[in-house]
FITOR-704414 format. One record per atom (N, C-alpha, C): residue number from 0; residue in one letter; atom name; z, y, x. Coordinates in steps of 0.001 Angstrom, whole numbers, always signed. Atoms other than C-alpha are relative to their C-alpha. Layout:
N
<NUM 'a' 'CA' <Z Y X>>
...
END
This chain:
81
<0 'x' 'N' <-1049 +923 -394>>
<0 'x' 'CA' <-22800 +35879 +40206>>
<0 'x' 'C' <+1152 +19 -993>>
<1 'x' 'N' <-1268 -185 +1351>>
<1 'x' 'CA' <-20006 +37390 +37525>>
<1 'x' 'C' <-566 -949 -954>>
<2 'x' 'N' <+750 +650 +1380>>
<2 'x' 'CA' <-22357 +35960 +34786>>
<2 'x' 'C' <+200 -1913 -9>>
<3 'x' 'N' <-236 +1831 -260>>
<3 'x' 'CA' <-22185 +32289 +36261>>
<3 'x' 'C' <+1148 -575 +24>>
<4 'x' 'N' <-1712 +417 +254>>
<4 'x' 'CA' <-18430 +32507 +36430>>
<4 'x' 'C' <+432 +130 -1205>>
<5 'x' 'N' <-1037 +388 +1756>>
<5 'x' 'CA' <-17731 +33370 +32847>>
<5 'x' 'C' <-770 -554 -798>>
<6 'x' 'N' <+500 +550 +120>>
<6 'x' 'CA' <-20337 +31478 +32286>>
<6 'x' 'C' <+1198 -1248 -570>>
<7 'x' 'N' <-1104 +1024 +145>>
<7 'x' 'CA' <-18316 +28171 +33505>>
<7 'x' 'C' <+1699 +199 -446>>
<8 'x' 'N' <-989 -461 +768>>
<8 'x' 'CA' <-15112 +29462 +32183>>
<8 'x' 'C' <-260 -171 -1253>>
<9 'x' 'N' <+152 -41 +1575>>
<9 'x' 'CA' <-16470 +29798 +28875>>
<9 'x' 'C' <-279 -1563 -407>>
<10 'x' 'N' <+385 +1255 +358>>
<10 'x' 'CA' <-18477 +26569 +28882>>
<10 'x' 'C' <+613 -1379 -18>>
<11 'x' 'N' <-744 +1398 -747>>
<11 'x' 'CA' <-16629 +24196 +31134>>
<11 'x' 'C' <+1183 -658 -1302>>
<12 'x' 'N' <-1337 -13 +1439>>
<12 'x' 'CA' <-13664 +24459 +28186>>
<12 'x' 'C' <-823 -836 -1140>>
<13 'x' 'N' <+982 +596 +976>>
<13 'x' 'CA' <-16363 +23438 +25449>>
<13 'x' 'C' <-409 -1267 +346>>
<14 'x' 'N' <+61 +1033 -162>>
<14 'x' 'CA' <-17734 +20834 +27092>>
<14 'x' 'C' <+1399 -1467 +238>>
<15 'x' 'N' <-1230 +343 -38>>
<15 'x' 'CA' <-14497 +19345 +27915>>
<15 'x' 'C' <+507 -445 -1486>>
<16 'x' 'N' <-185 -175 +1449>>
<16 'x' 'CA' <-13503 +19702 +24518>>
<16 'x' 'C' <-845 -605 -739>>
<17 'x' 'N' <+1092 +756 +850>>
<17 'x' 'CA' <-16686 +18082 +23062>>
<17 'x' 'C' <-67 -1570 +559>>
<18 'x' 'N' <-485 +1383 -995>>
<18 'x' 'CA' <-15804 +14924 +25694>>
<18 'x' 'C' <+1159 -762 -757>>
<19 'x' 'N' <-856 +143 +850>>
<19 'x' 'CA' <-12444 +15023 +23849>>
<19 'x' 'C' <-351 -875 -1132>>
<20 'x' 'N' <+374 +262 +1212>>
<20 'x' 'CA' <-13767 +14903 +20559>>
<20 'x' 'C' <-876 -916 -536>>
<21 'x' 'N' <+1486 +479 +601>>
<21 'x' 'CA' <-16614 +12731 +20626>>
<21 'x' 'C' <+853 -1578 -617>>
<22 'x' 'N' <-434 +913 +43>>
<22 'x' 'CA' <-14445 +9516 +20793>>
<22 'x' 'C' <+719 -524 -1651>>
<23 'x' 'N' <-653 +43 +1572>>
<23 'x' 'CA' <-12551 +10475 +17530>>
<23 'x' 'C' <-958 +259 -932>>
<24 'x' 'N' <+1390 -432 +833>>
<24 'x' 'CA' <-15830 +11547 +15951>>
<24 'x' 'C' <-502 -1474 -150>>
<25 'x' 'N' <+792 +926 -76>>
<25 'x' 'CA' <-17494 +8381 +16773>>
<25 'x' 'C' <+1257 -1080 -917>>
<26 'x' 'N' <-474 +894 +524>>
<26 'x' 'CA' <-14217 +6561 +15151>>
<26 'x' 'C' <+389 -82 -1242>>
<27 'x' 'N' <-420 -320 +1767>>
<27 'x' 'CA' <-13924 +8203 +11672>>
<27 'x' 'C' <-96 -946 -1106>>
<28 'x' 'N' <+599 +856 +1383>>
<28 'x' 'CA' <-16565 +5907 +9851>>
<28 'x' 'C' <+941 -1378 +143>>
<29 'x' 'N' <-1364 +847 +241>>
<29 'x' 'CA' <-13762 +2961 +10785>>
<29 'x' 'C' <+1199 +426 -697>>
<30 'x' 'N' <-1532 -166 -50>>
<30 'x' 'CA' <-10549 +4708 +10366>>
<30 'x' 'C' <-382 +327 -1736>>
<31 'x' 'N' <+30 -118 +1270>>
<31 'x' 'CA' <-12136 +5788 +6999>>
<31 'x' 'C' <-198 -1148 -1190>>
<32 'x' 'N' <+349 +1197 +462>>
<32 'x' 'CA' <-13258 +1784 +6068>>
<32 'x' 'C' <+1703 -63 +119>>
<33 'x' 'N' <-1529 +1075 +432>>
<33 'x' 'CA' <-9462 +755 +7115>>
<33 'x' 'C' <+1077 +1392 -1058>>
<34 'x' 'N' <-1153 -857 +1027>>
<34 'x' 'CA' <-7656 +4004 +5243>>
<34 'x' 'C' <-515 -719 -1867>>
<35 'x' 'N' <+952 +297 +1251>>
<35 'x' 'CA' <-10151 +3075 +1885>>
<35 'x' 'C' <+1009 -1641 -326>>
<36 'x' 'N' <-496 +1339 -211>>
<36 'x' 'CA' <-8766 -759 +2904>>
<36 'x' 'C' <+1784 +191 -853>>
<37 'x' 'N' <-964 -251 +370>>
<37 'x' 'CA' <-5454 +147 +2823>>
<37 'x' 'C' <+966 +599 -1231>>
<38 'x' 'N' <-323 -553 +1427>>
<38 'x' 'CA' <-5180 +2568 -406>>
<38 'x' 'C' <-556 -1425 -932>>
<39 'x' 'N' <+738 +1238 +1377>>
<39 'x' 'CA' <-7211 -621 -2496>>
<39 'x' 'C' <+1181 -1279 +151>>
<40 'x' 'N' <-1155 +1208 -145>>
<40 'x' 'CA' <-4059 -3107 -987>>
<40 'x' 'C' <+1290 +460 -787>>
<41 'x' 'N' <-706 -613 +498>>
<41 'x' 'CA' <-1779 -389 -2067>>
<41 'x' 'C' <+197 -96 -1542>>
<42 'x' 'N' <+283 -46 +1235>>
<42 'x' 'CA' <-2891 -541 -5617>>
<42 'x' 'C' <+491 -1517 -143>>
<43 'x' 'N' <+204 +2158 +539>>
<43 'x' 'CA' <-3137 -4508 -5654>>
<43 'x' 'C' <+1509 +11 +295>>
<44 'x' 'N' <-1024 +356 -58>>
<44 'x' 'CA' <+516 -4365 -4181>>
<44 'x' 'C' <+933 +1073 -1527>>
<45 'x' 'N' <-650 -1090 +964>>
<45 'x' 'CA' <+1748 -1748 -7052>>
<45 'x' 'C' <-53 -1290 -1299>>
<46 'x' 'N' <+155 +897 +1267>>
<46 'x' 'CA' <-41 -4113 -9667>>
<46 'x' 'C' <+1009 -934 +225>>
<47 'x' 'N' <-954 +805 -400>>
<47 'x' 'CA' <+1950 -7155 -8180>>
<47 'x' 'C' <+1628 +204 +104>>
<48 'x' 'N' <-1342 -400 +482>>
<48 'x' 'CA' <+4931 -5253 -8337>>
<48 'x' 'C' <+646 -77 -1593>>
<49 'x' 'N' <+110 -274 +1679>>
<49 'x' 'CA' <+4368 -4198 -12213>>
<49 'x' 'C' <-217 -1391 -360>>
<50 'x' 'N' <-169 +676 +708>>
<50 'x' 'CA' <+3531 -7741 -12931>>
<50 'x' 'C' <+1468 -846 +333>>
<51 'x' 'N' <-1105 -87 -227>>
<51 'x' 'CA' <+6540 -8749 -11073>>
<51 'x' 'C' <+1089 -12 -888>>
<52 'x' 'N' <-1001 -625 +1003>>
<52 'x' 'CA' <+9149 -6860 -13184>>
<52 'x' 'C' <-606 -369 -1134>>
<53 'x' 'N' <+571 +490 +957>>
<53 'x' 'CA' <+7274 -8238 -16151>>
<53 'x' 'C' <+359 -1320 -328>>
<54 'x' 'N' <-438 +1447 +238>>
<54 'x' 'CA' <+7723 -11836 -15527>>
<54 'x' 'C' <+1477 -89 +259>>
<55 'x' 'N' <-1516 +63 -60>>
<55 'x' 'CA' <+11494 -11066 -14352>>
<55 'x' 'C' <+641 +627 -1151>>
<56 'x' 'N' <-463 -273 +1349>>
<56 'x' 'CA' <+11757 -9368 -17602>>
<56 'x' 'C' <-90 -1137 -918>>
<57 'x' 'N' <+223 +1085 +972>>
<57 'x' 'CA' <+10266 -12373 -19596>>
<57 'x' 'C' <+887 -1021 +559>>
<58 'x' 'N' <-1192 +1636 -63>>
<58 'x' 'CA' <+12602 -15068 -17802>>
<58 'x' 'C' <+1230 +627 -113>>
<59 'x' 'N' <-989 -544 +395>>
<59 'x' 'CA' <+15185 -13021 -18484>>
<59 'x' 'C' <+543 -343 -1369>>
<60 'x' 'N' <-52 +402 +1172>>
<60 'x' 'CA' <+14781 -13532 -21822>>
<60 'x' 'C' <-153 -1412 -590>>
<61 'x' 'N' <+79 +988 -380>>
<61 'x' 'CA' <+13785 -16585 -21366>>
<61 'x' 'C' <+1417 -778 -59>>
<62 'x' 'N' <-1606 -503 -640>>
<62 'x' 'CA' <+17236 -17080 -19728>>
<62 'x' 'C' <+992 -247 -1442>>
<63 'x' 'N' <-588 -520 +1372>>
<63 'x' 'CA' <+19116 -15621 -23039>>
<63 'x' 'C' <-434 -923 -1544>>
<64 'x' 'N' <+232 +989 +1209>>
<64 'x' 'CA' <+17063 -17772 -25310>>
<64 'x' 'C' <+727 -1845 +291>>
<65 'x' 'N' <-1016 +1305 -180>>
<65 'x' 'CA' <+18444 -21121 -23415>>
<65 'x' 'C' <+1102 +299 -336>>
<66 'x' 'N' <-1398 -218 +500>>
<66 'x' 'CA' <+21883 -19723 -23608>>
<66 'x' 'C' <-97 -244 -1631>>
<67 'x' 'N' <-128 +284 +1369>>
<67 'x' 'CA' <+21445 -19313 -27081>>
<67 'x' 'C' <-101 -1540 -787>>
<68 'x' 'N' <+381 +1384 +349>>
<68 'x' 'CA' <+19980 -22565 -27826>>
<68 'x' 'C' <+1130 -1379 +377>>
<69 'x' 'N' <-808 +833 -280>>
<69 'x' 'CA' <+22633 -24349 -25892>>
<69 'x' 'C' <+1367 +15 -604>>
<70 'x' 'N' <-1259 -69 +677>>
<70 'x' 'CA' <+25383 -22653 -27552>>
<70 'x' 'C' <-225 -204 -1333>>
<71 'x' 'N' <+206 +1064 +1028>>
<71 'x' 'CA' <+23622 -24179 -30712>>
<71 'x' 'C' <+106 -1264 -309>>
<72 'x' 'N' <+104 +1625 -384>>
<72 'x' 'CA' <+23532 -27399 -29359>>
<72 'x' 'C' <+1458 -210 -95>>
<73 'x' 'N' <-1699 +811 -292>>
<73 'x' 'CA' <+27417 -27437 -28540>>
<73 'x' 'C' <+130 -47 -908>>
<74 'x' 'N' <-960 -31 +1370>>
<74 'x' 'CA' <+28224 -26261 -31998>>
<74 'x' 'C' <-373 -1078 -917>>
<75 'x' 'N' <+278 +1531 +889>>
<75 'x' 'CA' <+26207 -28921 -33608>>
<75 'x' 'C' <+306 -928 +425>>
<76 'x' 'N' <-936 +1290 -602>>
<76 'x' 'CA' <+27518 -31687 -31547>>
<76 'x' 'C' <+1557 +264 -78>>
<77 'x' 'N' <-1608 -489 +131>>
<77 'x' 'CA' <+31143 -29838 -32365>>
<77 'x' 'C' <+3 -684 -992>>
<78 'x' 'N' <+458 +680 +1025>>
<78 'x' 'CA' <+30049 -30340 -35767>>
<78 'x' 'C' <+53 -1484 -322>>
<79 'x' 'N' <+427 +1408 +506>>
<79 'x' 'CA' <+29038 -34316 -35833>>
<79 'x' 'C' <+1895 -538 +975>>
<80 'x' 'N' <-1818 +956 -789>>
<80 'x' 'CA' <+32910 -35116 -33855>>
<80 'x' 'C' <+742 +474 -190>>
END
């Protein structure tokens, strides 16, 4: 009779515990498709960042080359009047 009680004591816990677990077991091969998902968006949003600051660097300059060009323009129309 002792033997059947620490029996369920011992077991009852385990099983319990394997009831627990099965649910998160059974949901890994997803959570591991959307983590995989998520690091490959991560990247694509990093790139999009980096090209980002790239093209706000080039109209920048951009930018600086009109200025320039326009303050060519005034001086040559200063020039002809």
């Amino acid at each position: 009779m002792l033997i059947w009680i620490v029996l369920a004591v011992v077991l009852l816990p385990l099983v319990v515990l394997a009831l627990a677990v099965r649910p998160v077991l059974s949901r890994l091969p997803h959570l591991r498709r959307a983590s995989v998902a998520l690091q490959r968006r991560a990247a694509e949003a990093e790139a999009l960042r980096e090209t980002a600051e790239a093209l706000q660097q080039r109209a920048e300059g951009i930018q600086q080359q009109l200025d320039t060009a326009q303050h060519h323009l005034a001086l040559i129309k200063a020039k002809r009047s």
